[in-house]
Backbone bond lengths (Angstrom), bond angles and torsions (degrees), N, CA, C in turn:
res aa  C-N    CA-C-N  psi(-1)  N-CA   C-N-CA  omega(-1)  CA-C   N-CA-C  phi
1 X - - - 1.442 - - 1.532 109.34 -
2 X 1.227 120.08 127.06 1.283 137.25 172.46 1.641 118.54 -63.24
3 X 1.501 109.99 111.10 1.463 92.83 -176.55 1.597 118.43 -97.82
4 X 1.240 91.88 127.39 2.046 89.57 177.47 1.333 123.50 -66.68
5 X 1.213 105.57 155.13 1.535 134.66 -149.84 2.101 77.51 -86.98
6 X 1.713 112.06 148.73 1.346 104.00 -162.34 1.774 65.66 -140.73
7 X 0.784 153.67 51.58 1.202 141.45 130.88 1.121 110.65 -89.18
8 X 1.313 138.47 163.07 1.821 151.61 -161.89 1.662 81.83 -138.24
9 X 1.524 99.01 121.92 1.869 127.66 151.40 1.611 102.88 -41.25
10 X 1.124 113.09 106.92 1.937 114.22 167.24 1.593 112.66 -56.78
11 X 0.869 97.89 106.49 2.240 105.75 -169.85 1.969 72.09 -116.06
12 X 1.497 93.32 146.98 1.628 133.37 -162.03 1.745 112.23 -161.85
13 X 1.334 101.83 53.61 1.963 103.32 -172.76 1.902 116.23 -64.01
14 X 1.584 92.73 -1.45 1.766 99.12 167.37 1.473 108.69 -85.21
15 X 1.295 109.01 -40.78 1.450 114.73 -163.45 1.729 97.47 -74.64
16 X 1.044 119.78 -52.91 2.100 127.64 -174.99 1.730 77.28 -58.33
17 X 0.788 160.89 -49.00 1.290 149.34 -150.88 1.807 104.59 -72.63
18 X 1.310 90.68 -72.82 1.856 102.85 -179.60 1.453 96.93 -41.98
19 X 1.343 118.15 -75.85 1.237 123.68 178.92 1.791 107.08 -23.37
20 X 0.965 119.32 -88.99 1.448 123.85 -171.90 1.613 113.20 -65.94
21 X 1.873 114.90 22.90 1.044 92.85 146.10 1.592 99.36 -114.71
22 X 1.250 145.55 40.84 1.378 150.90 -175.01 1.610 93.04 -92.39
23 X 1.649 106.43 171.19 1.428 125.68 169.32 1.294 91.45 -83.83
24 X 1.789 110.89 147.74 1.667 110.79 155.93 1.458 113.27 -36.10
25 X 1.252 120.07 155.12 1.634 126.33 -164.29 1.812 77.20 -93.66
26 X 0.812 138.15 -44.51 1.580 145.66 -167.37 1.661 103.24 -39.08
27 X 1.687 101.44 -42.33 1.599 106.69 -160.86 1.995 89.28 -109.60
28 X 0.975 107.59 -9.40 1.845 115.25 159.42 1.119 119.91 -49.44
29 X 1.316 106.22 -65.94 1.401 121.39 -171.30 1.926 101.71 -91.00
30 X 0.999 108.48 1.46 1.671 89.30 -179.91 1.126 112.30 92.60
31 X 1.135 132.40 -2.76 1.860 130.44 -166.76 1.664 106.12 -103.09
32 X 1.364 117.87 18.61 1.129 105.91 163.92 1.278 115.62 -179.37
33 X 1.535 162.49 175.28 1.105 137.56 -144.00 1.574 100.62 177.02
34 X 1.631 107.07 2.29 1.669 107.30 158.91 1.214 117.14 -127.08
35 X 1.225 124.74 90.76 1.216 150.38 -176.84 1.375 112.28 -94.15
36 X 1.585 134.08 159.19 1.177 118.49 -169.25 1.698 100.66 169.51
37 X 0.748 93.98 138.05 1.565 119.43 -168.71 2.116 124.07 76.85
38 X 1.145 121.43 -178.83 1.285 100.42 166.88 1.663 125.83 -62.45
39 X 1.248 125.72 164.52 1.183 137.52 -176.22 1.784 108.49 -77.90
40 X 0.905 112.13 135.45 1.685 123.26 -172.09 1.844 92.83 -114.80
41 X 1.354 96.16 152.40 1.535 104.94 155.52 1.492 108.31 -97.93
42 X 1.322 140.37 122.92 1.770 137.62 169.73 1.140 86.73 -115.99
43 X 1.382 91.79 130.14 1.824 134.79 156.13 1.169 111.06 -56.30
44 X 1.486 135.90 131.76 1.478 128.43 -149.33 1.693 71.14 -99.77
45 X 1.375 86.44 165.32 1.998 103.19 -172.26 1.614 98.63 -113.50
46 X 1.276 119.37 -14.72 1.571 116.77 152.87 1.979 107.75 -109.92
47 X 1.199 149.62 84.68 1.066 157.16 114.69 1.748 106.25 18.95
48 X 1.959 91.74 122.59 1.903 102.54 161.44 1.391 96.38 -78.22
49 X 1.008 106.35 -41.21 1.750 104.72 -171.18 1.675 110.09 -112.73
50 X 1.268 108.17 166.42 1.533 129.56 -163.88 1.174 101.84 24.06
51 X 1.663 104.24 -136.63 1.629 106.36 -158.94 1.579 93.49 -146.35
52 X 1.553 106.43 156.38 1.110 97.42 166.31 1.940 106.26 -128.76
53 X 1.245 100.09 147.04 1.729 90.76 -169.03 1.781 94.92 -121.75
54 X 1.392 98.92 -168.95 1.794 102.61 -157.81 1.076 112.90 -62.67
55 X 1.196 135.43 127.01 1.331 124.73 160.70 1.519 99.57 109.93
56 X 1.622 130.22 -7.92 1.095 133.15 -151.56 1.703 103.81 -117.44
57 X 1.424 137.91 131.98 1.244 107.88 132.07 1.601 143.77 -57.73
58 X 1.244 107.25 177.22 1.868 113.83 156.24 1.354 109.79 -72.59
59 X 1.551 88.94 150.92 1.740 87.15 170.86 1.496 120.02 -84.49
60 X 1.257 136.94 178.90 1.131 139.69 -91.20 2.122 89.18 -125.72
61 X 1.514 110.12 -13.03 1.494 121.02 164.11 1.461 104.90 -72.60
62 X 1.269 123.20 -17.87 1.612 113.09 -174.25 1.618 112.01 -120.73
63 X 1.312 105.52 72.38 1.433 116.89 156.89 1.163 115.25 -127.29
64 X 1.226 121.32 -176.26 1.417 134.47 -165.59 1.604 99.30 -168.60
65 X 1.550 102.98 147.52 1.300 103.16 167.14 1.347 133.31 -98.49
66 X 1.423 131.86 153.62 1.453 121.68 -147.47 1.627 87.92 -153.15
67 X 1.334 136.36 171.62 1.369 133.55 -143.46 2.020 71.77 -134.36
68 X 1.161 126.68 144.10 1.845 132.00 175.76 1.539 89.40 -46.22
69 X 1.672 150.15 -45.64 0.992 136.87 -161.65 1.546 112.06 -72.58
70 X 1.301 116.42 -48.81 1.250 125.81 -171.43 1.590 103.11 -68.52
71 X 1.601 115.30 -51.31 1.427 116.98 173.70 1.843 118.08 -43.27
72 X 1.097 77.71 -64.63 1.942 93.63 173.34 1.800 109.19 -45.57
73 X 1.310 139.63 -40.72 1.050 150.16 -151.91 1.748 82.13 -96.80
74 X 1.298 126.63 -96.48 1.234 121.61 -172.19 1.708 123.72 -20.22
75 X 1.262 82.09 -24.28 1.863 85.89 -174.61 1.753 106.15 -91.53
76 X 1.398 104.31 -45.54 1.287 105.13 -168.61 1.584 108.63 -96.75
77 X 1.446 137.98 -14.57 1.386 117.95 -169.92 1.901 87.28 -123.97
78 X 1.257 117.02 -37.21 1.617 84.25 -174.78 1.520 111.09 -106.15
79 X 1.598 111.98 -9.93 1.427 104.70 176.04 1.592 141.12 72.84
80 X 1.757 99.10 -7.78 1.392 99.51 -176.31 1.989 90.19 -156.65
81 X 1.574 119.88 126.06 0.843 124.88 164.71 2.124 120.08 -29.79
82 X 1.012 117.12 -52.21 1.329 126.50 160.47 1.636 108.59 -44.46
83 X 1.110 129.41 -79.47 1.595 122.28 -171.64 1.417 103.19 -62.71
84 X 1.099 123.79 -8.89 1.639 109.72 -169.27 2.206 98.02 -106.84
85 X 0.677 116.20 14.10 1.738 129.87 -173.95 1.315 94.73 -115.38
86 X 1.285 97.89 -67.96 1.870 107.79 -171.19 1.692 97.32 -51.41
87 X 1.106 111.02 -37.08 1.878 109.09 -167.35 1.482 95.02 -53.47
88 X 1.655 115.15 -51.12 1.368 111.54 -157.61 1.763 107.07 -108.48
89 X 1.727 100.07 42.94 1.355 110.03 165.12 1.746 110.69 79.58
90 X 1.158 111.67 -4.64 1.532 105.85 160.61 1.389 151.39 -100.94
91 X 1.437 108.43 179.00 1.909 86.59 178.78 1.437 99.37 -84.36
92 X 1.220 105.10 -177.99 1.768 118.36 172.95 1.226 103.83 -71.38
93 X 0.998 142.17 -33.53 1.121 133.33 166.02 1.808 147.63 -63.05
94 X 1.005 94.29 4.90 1.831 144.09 -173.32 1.617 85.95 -62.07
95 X 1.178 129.87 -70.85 1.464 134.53 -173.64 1.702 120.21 -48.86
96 X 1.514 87.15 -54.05 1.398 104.18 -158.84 2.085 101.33 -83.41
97 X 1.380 90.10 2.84 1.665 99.64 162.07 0.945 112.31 -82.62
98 X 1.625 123.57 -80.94 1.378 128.45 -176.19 1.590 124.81 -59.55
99 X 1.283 113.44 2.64 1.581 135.08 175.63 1.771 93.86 -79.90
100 X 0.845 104.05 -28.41 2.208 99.34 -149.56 1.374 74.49 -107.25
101 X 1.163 131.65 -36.84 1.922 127.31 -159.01 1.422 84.66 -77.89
102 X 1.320 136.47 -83.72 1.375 138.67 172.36 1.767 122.15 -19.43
103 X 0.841 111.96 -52.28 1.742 125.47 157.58 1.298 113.81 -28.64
104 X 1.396 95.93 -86.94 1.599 133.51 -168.65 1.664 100.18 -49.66
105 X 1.808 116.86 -53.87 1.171 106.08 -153.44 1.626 94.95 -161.05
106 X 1.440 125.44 77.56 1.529 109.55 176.85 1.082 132.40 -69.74
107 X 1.154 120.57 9.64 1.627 135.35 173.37 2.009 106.67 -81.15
108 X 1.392 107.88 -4.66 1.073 118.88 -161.63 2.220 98.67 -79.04
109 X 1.461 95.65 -44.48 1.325 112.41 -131.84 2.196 80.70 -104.27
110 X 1.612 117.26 10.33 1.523 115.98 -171.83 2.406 91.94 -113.60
């Protein structure tokens, strides 16, 4: 018998909110300047915190905001947080910064 995991996913529907009313972090930081559609919060698909397993998102400290173009693109042309950073000159770890800065302190990231 399989024993279930008794931790509860951290869900935060104030924080996905703030978040997704931010500019893409893309056009934040300067790394990009065609942005387009409203701003989404995406759940980083590698997590600062907990874990995320198949079928599962991250919990709700590891998003970031992304503009529907940039979101849409990460998912559909590079597929992996790493190629989609590196595209726009960063490390992979680029996300999982401004995810914990945003968390921690959104006054950080205005």
């Amino acid at each position: 018998m399989k024993k279930r995991n008794s931790k509860k996913r951290y869900e935060n529907r104030e924080h996905l909110e703030s978040v997704a009313r931010m500019q893409c972090c893309l056009k934040t930081f300067r790394l990009a300047t065609n942005c387009s559609g409203p701003t989404q919060a995406h759940h980083l698909l590698k997590p600062y915190d907990g874990v995320r397993g198949m079928g599962m998102r991250s919990n709700d400290k590891n998003v970031i905001p992304l503009c529907m173009k940039h979101h849409q693109e990460l998912h559909t042309k590079y597929g992996s947080e790493k190629s989609f950073f590196e595209a726009y000159g960063q490390e992979e770890s680029f996300g999982k910064t401004v995810a914990e800065a945003l968390f921690t302190n959104l006054s950080v990231y205005y």
